[in-house]
N, C-alpha and C positions, 0 to 999 in steps of 0.2 A: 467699603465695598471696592473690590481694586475694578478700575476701567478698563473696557474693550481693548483697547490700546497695550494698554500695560499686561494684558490676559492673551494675547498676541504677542507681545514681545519677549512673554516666560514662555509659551511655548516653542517661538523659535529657537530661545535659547536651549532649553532641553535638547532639541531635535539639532542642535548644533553640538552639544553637547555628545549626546550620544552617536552620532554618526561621526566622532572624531577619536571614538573611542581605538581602543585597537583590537580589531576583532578576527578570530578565525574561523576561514570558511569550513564550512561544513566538507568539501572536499579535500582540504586538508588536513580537518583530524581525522578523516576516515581514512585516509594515506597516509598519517601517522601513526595509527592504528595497525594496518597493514605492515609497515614496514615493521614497527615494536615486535609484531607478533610473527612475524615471518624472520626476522631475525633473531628471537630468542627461538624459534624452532629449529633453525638455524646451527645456531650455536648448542642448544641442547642434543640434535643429532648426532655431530659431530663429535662431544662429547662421549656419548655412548658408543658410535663405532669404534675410537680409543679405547675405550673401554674394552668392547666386544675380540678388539684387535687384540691386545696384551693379554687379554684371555687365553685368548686362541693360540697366541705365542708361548708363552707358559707352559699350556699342555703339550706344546709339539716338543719344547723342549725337554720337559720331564718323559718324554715317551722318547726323544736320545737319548737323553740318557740310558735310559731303563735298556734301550739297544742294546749299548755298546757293552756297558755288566753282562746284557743274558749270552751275547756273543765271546764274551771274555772267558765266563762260566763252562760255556760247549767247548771252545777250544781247548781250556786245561784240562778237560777230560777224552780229549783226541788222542792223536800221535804225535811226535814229533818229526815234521818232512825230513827233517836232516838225517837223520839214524831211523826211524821207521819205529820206531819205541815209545811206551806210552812217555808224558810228559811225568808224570807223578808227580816229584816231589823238587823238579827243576824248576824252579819260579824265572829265573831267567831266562831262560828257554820260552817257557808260556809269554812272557814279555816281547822278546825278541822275536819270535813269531808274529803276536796280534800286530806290534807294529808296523812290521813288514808290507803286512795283509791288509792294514787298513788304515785309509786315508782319511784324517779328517775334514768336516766339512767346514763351511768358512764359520767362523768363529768359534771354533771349536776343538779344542784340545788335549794332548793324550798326556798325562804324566805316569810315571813308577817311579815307586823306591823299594829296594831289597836291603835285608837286615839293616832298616833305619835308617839308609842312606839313601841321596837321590841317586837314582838311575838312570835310564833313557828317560828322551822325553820330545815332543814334538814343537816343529816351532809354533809361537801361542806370542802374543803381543805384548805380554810381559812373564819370564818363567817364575812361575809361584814358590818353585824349589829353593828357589835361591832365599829364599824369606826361613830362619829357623824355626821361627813360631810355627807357622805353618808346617814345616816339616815336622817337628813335635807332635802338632797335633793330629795329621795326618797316620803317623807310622803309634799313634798312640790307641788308634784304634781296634776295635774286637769286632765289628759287625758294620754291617752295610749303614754306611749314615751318607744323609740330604744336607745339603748347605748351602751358605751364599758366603760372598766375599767381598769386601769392598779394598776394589787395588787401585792404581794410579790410573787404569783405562775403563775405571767403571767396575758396576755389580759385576762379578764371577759367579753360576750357580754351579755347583759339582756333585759329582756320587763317589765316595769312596769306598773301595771294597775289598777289606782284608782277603789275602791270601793265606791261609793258615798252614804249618805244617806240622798237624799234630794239635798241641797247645801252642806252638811258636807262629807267632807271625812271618812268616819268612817273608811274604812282602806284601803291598798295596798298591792297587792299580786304581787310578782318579781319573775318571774323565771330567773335565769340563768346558762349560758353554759359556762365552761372554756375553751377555746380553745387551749391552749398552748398542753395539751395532746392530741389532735386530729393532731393540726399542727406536733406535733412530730409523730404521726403515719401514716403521707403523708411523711413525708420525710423519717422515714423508708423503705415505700415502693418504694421512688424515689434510696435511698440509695441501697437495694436491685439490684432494677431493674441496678442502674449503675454498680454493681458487675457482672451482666449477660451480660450488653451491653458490661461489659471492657472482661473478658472473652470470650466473642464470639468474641469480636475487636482483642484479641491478637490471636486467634486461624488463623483468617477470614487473619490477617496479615503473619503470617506462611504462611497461602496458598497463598498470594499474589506474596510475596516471589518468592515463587516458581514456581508460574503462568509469573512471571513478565520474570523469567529467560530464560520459556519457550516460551514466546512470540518472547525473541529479540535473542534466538537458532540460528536463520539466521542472523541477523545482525555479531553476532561473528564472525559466519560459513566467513559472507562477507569480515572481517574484515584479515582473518589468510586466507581467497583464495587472496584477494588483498595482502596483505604482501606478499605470496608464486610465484605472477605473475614473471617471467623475464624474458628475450629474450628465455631462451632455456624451459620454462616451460609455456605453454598456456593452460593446460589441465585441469585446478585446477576447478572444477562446484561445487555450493551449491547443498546439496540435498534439494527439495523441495514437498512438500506436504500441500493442504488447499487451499484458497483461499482468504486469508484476503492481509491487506495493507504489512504486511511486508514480504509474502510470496511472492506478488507481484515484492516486490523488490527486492528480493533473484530472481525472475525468468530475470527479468528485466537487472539485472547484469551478468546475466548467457549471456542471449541474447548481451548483450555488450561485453563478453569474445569472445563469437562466431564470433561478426565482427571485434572484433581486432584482433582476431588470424589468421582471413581470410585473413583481411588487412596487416598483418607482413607478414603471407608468401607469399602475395602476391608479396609485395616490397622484402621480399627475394628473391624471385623465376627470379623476373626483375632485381636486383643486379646480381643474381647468372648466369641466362641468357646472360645479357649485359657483363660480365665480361670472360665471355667461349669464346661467339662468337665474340667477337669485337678484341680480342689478337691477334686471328691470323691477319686481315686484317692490326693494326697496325703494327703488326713482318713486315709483307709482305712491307707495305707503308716505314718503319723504314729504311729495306734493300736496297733496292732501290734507294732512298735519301742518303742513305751512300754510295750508290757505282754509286751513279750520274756522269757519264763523261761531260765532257765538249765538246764532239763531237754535234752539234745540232740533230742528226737524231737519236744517242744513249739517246737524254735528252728528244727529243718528245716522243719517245716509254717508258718512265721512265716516263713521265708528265700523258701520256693517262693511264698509267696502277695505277699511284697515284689515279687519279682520278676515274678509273673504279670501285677502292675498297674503295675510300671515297663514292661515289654514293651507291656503296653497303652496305657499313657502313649506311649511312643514310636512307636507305631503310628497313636494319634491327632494325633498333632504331623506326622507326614507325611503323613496327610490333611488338614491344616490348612495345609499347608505345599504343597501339589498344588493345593487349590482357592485360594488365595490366587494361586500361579503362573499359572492358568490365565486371569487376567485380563491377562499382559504378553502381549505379539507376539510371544516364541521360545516359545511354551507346545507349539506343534506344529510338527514336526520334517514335514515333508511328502512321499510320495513314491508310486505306482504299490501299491496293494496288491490281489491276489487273494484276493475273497470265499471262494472256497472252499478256500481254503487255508487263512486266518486260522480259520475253522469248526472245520475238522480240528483246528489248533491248541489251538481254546479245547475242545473235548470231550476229548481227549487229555490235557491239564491238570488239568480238571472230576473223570475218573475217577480220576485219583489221588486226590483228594479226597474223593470218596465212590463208593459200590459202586453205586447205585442207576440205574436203566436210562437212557444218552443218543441221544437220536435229534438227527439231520439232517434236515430236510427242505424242499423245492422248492427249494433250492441249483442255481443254473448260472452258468455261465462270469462271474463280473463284477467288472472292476478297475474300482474308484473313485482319487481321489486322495485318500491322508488320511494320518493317524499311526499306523502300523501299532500299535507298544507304547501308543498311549493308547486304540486301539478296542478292543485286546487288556485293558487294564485295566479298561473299562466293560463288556465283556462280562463278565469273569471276576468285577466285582462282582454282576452282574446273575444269574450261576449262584449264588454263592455266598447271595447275597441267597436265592432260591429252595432252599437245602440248609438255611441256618437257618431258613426259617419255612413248610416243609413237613416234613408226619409224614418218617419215613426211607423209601427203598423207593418212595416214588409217582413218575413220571418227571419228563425238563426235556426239554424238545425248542429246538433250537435249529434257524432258518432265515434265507432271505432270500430278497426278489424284486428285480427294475426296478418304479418308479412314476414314468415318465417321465423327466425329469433328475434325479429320485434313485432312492434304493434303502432299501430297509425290512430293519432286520436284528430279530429277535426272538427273548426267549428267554420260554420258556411254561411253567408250573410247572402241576401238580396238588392244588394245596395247596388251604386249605380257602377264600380267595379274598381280598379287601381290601373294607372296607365301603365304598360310595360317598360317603358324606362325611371318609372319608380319605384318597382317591383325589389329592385335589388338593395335600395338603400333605408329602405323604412323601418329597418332593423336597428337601425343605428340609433345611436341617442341622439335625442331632440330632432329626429326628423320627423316628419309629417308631411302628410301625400296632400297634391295640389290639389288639378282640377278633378273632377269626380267625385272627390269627399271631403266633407261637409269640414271646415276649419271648426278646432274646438282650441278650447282655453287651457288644451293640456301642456305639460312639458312634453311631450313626445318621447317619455321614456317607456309605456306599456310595452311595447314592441321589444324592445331592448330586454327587458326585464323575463320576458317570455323566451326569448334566445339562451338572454344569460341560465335559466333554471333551467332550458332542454339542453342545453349543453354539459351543463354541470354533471345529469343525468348522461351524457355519453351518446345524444342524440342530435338532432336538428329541426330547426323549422321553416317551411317553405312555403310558398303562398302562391297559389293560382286564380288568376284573375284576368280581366279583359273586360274592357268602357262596357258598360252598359246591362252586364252579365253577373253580376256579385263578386265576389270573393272567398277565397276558400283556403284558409290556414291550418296547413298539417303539422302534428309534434308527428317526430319519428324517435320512440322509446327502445331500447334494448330491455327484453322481458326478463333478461337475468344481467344485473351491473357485474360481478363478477366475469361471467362470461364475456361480456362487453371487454372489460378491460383488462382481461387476455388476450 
């Protein structure tokens, strides 16, 4: 079996262990999390604006194109400014016109060739003319053809468009678009915009930051009230304010400090209890047994009185063990019970107990909701309370009325009364009232017991009294517990 010592010194170690681990805060993977995902949206955006962009580039370009052809088209079927005559079958002429007339835009450039050979042509960043392939296959053509190019400055796209004369090609008029500089001015502007999205991403993270820290405020809060919990400290509460999930749980913890602190002192209060009143009866039992004779009639009178204070011992432990119960949720058992039944009950009970005159009165028809055997137990301490500390022979009257949503149940003794500065504490465990009534051999839990069950119930009990005049102990019931505890 390994020793206290050594079962102490594994779990330092563990706990040494473990808090040397390396561990990441819960704010940081939730900001690593943030950032992952704010910059792959990031970068995914940015992607598709490229995208969107070279799109959009493409068509503007295919839609020059397509211009500069239909413009090419209109014109050879003009006049010719210079002589006033249609152009027909002068290709050079239609040339030497368009070009005149029209200025290309920046990247964009104008060639011809007539019968097979280069013609004019505009300035362009590199002349495509000058390349024979290209001329071959240009002047090789019969109808409007799409293309691309890859030259020394980048893709070329171009349209070229036979000029027919007859069956002869007489000539070819190409427009084309270098793209390489357009493509470099979408990606500037992609390039741009990601300096704005990293910029606003580092800033947006700053605040995340500091958003993240204040979110999990309570978790900390929870984390340094739980480390500060220990038997002599139950006070420790998060502050909270809002109403989100982890305020929730700040609240949530709170409410669990509250029932365990109920619950310690509860089990204190029964340790502390059972430990006060149970000494003496042992003293007493301890004595006795030590000074046992061996005469029979000195060992019966030593056996009855063992016994009388074990009975009592055991009598106090179920009161201790009632009011300790009374603080869980199954403490009352709930259902439909008739006032003037339960009455009858407890007076019929009562006289067995003693001879002494019971009355009833202003009783009528009234069912509450409660625990029939626990109002039966707080009644029948409240008579019996009244039998030990009134002379014998003087009466209890026992009643009940309606006071709106509740009901007043009372038993009222003739005894010689309670002094007003006792009044407030005879509720308390192991008290017991001085002068004016009668010292009994009880633990002084009756009273307590009948608080703890009318409370439980959602009520109260109060006691009126004054030397010489009796006493008169009220439950104050709620006729519906639901409604009570709303």
């Amino acid at each position: 079996m390994t020793s206290a010592p050594s079962r102490v010194a594994t779990v330092t170690t563990n706990v040494a262990r473990h808090r040397g681990r390396t561990r990441i805060s819960a704010r940081l993977r939730m900001f690593g999390w943030y950032i992952a995902l704010v910059a792959a949206a990031i970068a995914i955006g940015l992607f598709v604006q490229r995208t969107i962009l070279l799109s959009q580039l493409d068509s503007e370009v295919s839609a020059q194109l397509s211009q500069e052809a239909s413009e090419l088209q209109q014109l050879s079927q003009g006049r010719d400014p210079n002589t006033g005559q249609p152009f027909g079958r002068d290709v050079t002429a239609i040339f030497d016109t368009f070009l005149q007339r029209n200025i290309p835009a920046t990247g964009e450039a104008l060639f011809t060739l007539v019968d097979g050979r280069p013609y004019k042509s505009t300035v362009a960043p590199v002349q495509l003319l000058e390349d024979p392939e290209i001329v071959q296959q240009w002047t090789s053509l019969r109808t409007a053809t799409w293309g691309e190019l890859k030259t020394e400055v980048g893709t070329v796209r171009y349209l070229a468009l036979p000029v027919l004369d007859a069956a002869r090609v007489a000539g070819v008029f190409v427009v084309a678009i270098f793209l390489d500089p357009r493509r470099a001015e979408v990606d500037d502007v992609v390039t741009v915009g990601g300096f704005v999205y990293g910029a606003s991403f580092l800033v947006a993270s700053i605040l995340a930051w500091i958003a993240a820290g204040r979110v999990l405020r309570p978790v900390q809060a929870l984390t340094t009230a739980a480390r500060s919990i220990s038997e002599d400290n139950w006070h420790e509460r998060i502050p909270v304010s809002g109403d989100d999930e982890i305020v929730e749980l700040a609240r949530t913890f709170n409410d669990m400090l509250d029932r365990l602190e109920e619950a310690f002192a509860t089990q204190r209060q029964f340790i502390d209890d059972a430990g006060h009143e149970l000494r003496t009866p042992i003293t007493v039992i301890r004595g006795h047994l030590e000074l046992l004779d061996v005469d029979p009639d000195s060992r019966f009178e030593t056996m009855a009185l063992v016994m009388d204070e074990l009975d009592r011992m055991a009598r106090m432990v179920e009161d201790l063990l009632l009011l300790a119960k009374s603080e869980t949720p199954d403490f009352l058992q709930l259902d439909l019970v008739n006032l003037d039944d339960l009455l009858d009950e407890v007076v019929a009970k009562a006289s067995a107990l003693d001879t002494r005159p019971f009355a009833i009165e202003e009783v009528r028809h009234v069912v509450i909701v409660a625990d029939r055997q626990r109002l039966t137990q707080a009644l029948m301490n409240l008579v019996r309370n009244a039998l030990e500390h009134t002379p014998p022979g003087t009466p209890v009257t026992l009643g009940c009325r309606v006071a709106g949503n509740a009901v007043e149940i009372w038993v009222c003794d003739a005894g010689p009364g309670i002094p007003y500065a006792e009044q407030a504490r005879i509720f308390e465990r192991f008290a017991r009232a001085g002068a004016g009534r009668r010292n009994t051999a009880g633990a002084g839990l009756g009273l307590a017991i009948v608080r703890a069950i009318t409370e439980a119930h959602g009520g109260r009990v109060t006691v009126a009294s004054a030397l010489g005049h009796g006493a008169t102990f009220t439950l104050w019931l709620p006729i519906d517990q639901k409604a009570a505890a709303t």
